[in-house]
N, C-alpha and C positions, 0 to 999 in steps of 0.2 A: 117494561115487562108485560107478558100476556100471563094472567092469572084466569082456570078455565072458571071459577067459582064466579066469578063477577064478568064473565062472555057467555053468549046464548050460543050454543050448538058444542057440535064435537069438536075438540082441540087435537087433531091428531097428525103425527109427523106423512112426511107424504111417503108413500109406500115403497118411492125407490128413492129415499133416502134426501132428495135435493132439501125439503124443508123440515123446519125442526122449531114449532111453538114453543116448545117447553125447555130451550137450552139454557135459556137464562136459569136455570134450576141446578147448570154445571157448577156455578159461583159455591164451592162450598162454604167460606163463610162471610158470603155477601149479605150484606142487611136483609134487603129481600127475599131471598132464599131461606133462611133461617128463620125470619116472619111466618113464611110459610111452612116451614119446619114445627115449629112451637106451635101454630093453630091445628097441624094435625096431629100432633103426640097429644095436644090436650084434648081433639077430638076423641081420639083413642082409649086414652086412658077412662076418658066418663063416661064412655061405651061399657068397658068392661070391667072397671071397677065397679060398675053396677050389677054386674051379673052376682045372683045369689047362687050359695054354695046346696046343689043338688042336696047333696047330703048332709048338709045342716041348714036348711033355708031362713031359721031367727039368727041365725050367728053370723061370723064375720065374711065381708063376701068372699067367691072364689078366687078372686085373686091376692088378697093379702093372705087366707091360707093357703094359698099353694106357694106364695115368695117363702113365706117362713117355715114350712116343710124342705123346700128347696134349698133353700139359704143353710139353715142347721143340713144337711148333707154336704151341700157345700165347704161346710165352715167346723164339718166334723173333726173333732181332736182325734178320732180312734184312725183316720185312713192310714192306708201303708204310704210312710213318705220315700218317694223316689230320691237314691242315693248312685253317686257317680263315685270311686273307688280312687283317690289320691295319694300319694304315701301311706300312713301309717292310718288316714281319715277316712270315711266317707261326708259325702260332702250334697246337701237338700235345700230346696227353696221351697217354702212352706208358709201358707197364705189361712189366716182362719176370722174367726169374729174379732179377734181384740187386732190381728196383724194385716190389715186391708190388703197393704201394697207387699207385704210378705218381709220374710225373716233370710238371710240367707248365713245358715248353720252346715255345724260339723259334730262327727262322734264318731266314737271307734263301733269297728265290726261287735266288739262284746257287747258294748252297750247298745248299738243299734239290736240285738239281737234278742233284748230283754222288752217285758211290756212297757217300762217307764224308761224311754233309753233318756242320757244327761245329755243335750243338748249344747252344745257351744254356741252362740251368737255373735258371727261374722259382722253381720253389716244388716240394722233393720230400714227396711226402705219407706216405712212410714215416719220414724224419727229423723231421717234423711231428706226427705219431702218437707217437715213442719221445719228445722233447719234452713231451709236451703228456697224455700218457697215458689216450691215446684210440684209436678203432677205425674213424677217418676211412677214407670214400669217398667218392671222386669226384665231383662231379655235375654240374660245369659252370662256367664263367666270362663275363662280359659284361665286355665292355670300353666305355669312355666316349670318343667320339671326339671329338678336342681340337678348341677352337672353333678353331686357328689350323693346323692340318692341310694347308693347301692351301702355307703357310709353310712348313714343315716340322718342327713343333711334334709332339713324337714322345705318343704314348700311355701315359697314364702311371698312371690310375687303372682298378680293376679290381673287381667282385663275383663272389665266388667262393664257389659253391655246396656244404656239405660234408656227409655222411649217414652218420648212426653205423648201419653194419655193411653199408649198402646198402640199407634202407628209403628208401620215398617219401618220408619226411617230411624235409627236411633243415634247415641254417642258412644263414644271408650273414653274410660278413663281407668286408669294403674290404680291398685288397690293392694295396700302393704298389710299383708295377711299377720304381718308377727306386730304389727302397729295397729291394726285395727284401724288402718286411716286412707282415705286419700290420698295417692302423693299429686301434691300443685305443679303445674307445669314449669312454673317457677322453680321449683326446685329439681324440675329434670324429667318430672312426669310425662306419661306419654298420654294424650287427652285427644281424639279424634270431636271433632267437631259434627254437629248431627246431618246425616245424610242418610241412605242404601248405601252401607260399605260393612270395611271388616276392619278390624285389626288384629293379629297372629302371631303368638311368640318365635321369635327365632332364638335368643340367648338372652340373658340378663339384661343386654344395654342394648338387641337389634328386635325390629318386627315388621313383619309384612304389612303394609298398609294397601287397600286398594277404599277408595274414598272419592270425591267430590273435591278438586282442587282449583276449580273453577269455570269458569267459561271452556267449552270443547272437549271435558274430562269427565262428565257421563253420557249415556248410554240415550240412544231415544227410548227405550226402557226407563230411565232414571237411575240408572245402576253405574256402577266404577269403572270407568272404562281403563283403566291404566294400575300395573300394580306396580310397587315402589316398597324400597327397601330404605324403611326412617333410625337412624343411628340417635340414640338417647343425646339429650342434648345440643341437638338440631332443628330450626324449625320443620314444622312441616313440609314444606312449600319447598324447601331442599331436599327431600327424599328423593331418594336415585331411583328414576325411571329406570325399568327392568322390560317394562313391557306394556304393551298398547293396543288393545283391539278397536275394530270400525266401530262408527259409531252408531253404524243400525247393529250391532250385535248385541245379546241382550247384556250380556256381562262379562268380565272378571274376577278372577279369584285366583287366591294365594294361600299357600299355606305349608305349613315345615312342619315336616313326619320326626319327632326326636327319637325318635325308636334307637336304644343304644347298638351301635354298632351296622344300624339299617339307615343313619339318619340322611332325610333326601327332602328337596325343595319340590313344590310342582308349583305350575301356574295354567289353570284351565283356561283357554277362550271359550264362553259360554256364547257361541252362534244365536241357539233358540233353544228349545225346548227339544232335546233329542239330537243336537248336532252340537257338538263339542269336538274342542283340540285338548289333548293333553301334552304337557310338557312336562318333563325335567330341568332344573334346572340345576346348572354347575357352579355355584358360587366362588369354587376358589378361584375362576379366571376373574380376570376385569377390563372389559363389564364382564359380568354371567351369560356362561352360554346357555342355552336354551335348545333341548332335544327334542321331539316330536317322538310321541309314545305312537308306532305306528299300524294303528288302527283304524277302521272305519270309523266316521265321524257321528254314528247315532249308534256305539258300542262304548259302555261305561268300562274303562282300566283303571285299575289302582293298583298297589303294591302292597305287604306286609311281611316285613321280613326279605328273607330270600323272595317269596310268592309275589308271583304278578297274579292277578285278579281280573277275569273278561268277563263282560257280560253280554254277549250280542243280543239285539234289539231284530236285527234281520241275519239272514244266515249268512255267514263268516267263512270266506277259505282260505286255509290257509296252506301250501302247497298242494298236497292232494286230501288233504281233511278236508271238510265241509261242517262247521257247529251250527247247528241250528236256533233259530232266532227261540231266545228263551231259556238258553241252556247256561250253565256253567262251568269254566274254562278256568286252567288254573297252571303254572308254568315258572321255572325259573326266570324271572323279572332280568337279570342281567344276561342272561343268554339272549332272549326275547329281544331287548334292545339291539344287543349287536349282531341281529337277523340269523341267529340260530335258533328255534323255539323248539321247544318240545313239550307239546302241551297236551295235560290230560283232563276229559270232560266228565265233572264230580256230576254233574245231572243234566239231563236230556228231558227235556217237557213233553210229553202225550196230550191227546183231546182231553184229556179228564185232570191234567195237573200242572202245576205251575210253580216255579222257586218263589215265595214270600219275602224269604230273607235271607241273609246267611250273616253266622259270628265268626271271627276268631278268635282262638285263645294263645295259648304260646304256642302250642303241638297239634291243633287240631281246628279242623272245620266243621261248625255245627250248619245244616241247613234246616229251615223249615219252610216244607212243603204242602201246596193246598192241593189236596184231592176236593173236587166236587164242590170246593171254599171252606173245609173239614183241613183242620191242622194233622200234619206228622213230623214228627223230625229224625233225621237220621245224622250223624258221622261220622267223619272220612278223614284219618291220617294216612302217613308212610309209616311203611313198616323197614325194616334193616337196609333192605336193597332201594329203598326210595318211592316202593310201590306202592299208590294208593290201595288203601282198605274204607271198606264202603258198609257199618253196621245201622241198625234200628236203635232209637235212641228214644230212652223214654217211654217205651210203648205202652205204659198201664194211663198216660195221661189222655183226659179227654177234655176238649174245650178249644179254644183260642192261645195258642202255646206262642208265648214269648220268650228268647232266648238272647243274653244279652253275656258277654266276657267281665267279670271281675275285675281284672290288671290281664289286657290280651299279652304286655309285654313280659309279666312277670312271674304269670299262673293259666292253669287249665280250671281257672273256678268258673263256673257261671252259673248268673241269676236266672230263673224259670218263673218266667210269671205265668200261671192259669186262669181262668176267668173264663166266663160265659155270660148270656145275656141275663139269667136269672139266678147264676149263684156267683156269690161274691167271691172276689179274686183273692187268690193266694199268691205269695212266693217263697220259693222255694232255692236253696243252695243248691250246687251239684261241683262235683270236681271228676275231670275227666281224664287224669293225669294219667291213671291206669289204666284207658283203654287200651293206647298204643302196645302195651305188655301184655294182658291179658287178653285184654276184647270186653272187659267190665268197667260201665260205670260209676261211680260212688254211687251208696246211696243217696237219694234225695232228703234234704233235713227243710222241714220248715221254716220258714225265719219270721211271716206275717201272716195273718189272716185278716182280709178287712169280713166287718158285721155285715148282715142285712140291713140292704137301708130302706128295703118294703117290702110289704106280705106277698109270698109265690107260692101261696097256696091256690091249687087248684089249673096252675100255668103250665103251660105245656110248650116246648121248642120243637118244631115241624118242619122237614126243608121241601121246598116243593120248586118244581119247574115248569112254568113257563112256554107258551111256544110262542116266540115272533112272527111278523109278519111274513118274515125272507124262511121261518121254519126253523130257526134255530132256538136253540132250547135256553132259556132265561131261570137261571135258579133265586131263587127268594126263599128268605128264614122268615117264618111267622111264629108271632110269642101269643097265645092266646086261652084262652080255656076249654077244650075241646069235648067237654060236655054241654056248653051253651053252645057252640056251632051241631055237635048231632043232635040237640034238642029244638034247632032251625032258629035260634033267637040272633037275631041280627046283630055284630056287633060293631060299634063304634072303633073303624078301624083308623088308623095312620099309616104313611105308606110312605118311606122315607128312599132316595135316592140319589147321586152324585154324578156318575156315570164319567168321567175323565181324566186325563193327564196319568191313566195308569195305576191309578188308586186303587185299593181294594177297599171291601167293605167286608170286615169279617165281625165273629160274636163281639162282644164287653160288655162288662155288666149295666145291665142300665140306670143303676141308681136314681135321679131324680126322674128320667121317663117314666120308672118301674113306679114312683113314688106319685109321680101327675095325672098320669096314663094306666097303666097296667092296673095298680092296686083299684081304681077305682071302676074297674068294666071296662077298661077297652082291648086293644089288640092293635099290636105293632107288629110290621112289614119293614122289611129290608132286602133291599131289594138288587140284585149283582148283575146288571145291565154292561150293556157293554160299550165302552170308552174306559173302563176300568180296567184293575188288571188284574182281576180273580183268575183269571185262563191266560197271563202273562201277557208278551206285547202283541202277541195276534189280536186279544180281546180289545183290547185297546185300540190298535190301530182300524181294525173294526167299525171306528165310530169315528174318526178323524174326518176333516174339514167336510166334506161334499158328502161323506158318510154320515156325515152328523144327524140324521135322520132315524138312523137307526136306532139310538139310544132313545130316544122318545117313544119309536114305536114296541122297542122290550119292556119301558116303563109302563107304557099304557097295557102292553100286552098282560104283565102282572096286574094290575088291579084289575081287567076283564076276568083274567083266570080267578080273580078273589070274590067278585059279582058270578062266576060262573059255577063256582063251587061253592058258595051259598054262605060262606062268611060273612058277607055285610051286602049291601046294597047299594045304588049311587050315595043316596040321600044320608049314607052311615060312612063315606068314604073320602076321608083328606088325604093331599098330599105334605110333602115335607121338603124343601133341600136350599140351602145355601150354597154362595159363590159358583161356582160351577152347577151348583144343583138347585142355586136360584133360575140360572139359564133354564135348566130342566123344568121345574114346576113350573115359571112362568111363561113355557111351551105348551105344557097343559091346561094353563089359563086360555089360553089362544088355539089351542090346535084340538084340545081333548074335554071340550067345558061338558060333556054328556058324560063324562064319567064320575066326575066327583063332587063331593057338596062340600067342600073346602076346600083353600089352597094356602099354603105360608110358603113365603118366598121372603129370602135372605141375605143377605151383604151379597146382593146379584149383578151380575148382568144378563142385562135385559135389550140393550140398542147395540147392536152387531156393525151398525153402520158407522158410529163415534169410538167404538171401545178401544180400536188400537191408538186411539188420539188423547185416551184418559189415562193417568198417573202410568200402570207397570202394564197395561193393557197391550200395547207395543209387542212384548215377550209371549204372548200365548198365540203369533199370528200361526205359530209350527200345530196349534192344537186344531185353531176353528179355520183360516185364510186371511189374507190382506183384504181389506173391503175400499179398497181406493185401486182396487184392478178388478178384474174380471171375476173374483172371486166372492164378489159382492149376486152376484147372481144367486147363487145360491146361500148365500150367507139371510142371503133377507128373508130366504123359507125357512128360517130358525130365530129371525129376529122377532123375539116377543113385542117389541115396543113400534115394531113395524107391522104385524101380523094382526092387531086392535081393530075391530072393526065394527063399525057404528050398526050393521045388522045383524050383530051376533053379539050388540050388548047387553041384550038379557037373558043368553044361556049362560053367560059369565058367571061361577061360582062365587061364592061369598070369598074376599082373597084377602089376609092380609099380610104386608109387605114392612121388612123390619131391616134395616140398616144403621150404618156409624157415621157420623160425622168426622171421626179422624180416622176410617178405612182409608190406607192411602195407597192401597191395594188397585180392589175395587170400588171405583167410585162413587162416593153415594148420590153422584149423577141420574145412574141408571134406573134406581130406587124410585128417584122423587118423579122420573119424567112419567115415568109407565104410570105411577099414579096417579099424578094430573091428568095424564090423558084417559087413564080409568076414569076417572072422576068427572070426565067433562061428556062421557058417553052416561053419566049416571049409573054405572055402575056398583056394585057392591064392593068396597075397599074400605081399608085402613090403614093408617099408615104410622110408623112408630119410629125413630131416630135416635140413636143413644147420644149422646153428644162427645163419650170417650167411646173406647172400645177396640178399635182398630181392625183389622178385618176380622177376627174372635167375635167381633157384635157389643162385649163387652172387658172393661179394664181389671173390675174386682167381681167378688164373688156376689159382692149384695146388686150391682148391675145386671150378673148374670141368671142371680134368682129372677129380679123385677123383669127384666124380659122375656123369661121363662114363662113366667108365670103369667105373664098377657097371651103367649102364644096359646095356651095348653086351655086360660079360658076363654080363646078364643074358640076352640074346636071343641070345648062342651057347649059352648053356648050355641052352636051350627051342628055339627054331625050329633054330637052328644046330649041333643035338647031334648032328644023324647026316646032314650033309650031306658 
């Protein structure tokens, strides 16, 4: 191994790529690697466990008060617990101080509806763990919905997703909801073995498996390459192959719509990131036939109900229509397949707005749209003759409007969540059964309110834009105090950013930033750059492979505009961003070091030249390029860990860089090299590893405080030291 600590000069990869000092640092949990792992968390920590608390300098330092601030928000009893709607139940996984690895419960709508609702206790996965002498996380549950449900035949079988430390890869195993138990495979359970897969109910004794069944059965992704239908009481390894994609594709997926009277099979080929096959599949033949939903391959179809569901990504023709990239398309689903469609478009995107999301209920389509990154929502039934009607929904609310269906099969209820970045979220009921009759929604009824979990006195939310370098306009939200900025006092800003794969970045409340950050003098940026999808797939596609330039220069462009208008200054100005938006800041480390006096960079990638050769890396070639073709040309003018350079190692901001050991995402490859090679230029770094965590950074709540709480006094003790 070359370690740069004990070599004299720069340790840096070569510029195009041929050579790589610090690979030996890919070995996740090789002796050596982890050596060097633990001498720099312990560097880390006795950095800034040293730092004293500004505002209490004899007390405890800043970092153990800002975990325990953190931690209590974290681990608060008062939040609203998130509830999924199953027969007669709602159904939460809820994690606090006494439940590390969490609880997973049930209670009816009344009692959820009251302050002290009575909780039922499923399955607690911390007494599961001491049991079982494992390091279970969370991952999720499917329930099987009883053929006799309309009877009142309660829900009784369950798969339950589980992940040693918080990696992607997880298990299934059957979970007997009226037993309270495990069912053993031995006794007929169905138990997937840990990989990147799924398992999916199909009926009491069938499921869709798409999993790892050996040699030539995943993906150069790491994903499922083949989906199979496993009959209870079979091994595995007999599951009837149904269907198969290449093995450079990133994935497979399956999965059975029980929708009574609508019920249908699909089986997606996941190409890449934007290019999908959708299928039907016909189970009563045998084998299954299998239909091709026939769309272009980077346009999202589904169905509900009668409804087929389009979503074009680029513009769409369809005879003599043309839908434009962005819109939404909506049609009888079985006309559609047998090449008769008639299809009508619920929303058409402008320069200024874009679809965020859409629900359905039993009767109706909610969508919610961002004007300008500003939520509205409006919806759209038929009326007698079948004719779409298109109203305003909701209009007295203001904030970040989340809209989710109750029972989409069984009701027009839906949950409203509201929220912003400085007032605590509500949610709210609605039932929409009435529109279709009169053109009225129910009233709204509250059903939670979470507390304050920090002081917003004197905070002010600001939307401001941006000009890029190409002239295009870049919107950013700034939370600050805006009689300390017209009084000229400088302030300790953050500037947080993503930019990819079509994400948006819209309000939430900030809770613990509000509590680290905000409450104590600073100001936070947010910043809607384009690789996102604030302005839909235009915005996005915007910034894709060889465009990839652009999102860096809207990022820089906002914090210029935040130096320009007199908010803060370099020497007051961090950045912020993980996994994709570690790529982003640590572009700023390398391309933009005269702008900021901080930088955090997060479960990233950083070396553009290796990334499609690390764990799921393979799957994002559709976002950045292949770098084993030609496409490395350009890739390298965004590769941070290639971009390092021995005469621009003292413009280098103070940067410190935080990763997982069980990321099996992204690899915390990328993490450890950029630092070593930081480090061997003498740079200012540090570096921190959770040892669990998974690409989240962290497993439980008290990890996620601890690394909170390093990052936050990382940037008072740098931007925040002499404000």
């Amino acid at each position: 191994m070359t370690d740069p600590v004990t070599q004299n000069g720069p340790q840096l990869p070569a510029p195009d790529g041929s050579a790589d000092p610090h690979q030996w640092l890919e070995e996740v949990t090789g002796e050596d690697a982890l050596t060097w792992v633990r001498e720099r968390n312990a560097a880390a920590e006795t950095e800034l466990d040293a730092v004293a608390d500004p505002q209490d300098p004899s007390g405890p330092p800043l970092a153990a008060t800002l975990q325990d601030q953190i931690l209590e928000i974290l681990d608060a009893k008062d939040r609203i617990p998130g509830v999924t709607k199953r027969g007669d139940f709602l159904y939460n996984f809820w994690t606090d101080a006494e439940h590390e690895r969490g609880l997973w419960r049930r209670t009816t709508l009344d009692s959820y509806r009251t302050d002290d609702p009575e909780w039922d206790v499923l399955l607690d996965v911390d007494a599961l763990n001491e049991a079982e002498g494992e390091d279970w996380v969370w991952h999720g549950a499917r329930l099987l919905r009883p053929a006799g449900l309309d009877e009142g035949e309660p829900y009784r079988h369950a798969l339950i997703d589980l992940s040693h430390g918080g990696a992607d890869a997880d298990v299934t195993r059957e979970f007997d909801l009226e037993n309270r138990r495990f069912v053993p495979a031995a006794e007929g359970g169905f138990e997937r073995p840990e990989a990147k897969g799924s398992l999916s109910w199909i009926d009491t004794d069938t499921v869709w498996v798409a999993t790892d069944f050996g040699e030539g059965t995943v993906t150069s992704s790491g994903y499922a390459r083949q989906a199979r239908i496993w009959h209870r009481g079979t091994p595995l390894e007999e599951a009837e192959l149904v269907h198969e994609v290449a093995e450079s594709d990133m994935a497979v997926f399956a999965a059975h719509d029980s929708t009574p009277g609508w019920e249908r099979d699909w089986v997606i080929e996941a190409h890449a990131f934007y290019d999908m096959t959708v299928l039907v599949v016909d189970r009563s033949q045998q084998p299954p036939v299998l239909q091709r939903v026939d769309v272009p391959a980077d346009l999202e179809a589904n169905a509900h109900r009668d409804l087929g569901i389009f979503s074009p990504r680029s513009d769409w023709e369809v005879g003599e229509s043309t839908y434009p990239s962005g819109s939404l398309v909506v049609g009888d689903f079985a006309r559609f397949q047998e090449g008769e469609p008639e299809l009508h478009m619920l929303f058409e995107p402008t320069a200024t707005t874009s679809l965020a999301d859409m629900t359905i209920t039993r009767t109706t389509v909610v969508l919610s749209i961002l004007e300008d990154v500003v939520h509205r929502l409006e919806v759209h039934t038929r009326d007698e003759h079948g004719h779409w009607v298109q109203r305003d929904l909701y209009p007295e609310l203001r904030g970040a409007i989340g809209v989710a269906a109750v029972d989409a099969d069984l009701s027009d209820e839906v949950w409203v969540t509201v929220t912003d970045f400085i007032d605590p979220t509500r949610l709210l009921l609605g039932d929409l059964s009435e529109v279709a009759e009169d053109g009225q929604a129910g009233e709204l009824v509250r059903v939670k309110s979470a507390p304050a979990r920090f002081d917003a006195e004197g905070l002010d939310v600001s939307q401001h834009f941006a000009v890029s370098d190409d002239g295009t306009r870049i919107p950013y939200f700034e939370i600050s105090r805006p009689d300390r900025v017209e009084a000229g006092q400088l302030q300790p800003t953050l500037l947080y950013g993503y930019g990819g794969f079509e994400i948006s970045l819209t309000p939430s409340y900030l809770g613990g930033i509000g509590k680290a950050w905000l409450e104590r003098g600073g100001t936070y940026v947010l910043a809607n750059i384009r690789g996102g999808g604030e302005y839909g797939p235009r915005w996005h596609q915007a910034a894709l492979k060889e465009h990839r330039h652009r999102a860096y220069e809207d990022f820089s462009s906002v914090a210029k505009d935040l130096l320009e208008r007199g908010v803060t200054d370099r020497d007051h100005l961090a950045v912020r961003g993980g996994s994709n938006g570690g790529l982003l800041t640590g572009n700023m480390v390398t391309q933009y070091p005269e702008l900021f006096g901080a930088v955090i960079i997060q479960v990233p990638l950083l070396d553009m030249k290796r990334y499609s050769h690390l764990l799921a890396g393979a799957s994002w070639m559709a976002e950045y390029g292949d770098p084993d073709t030609e496409d490395w040309e350009y890739l390298r003018s965004f590769s941070p860990y290639h971009l390092l350079a021995q005469d621009r190692a003292e413009e280098y901001p103070p940067t410190f860089v935080l990763t997982s050991t069980r990321d099996d995402r992204v690899h915390p490859g990328h993490a450890r090299k950029f630092t070593a090679a930081m480090e061997s230029l003498s740079a200012d770094v540090r570096y921190w590893e959770n040892i669990e965590g998974g690409h989240g950074g962290a497993a439980t709540n008290e990890q996620a405080a601890r690394m909170n709480a390093l990052l936050y006094t990382f940037l008072w003790a740098t931007i925040g030291a002499d404000s």
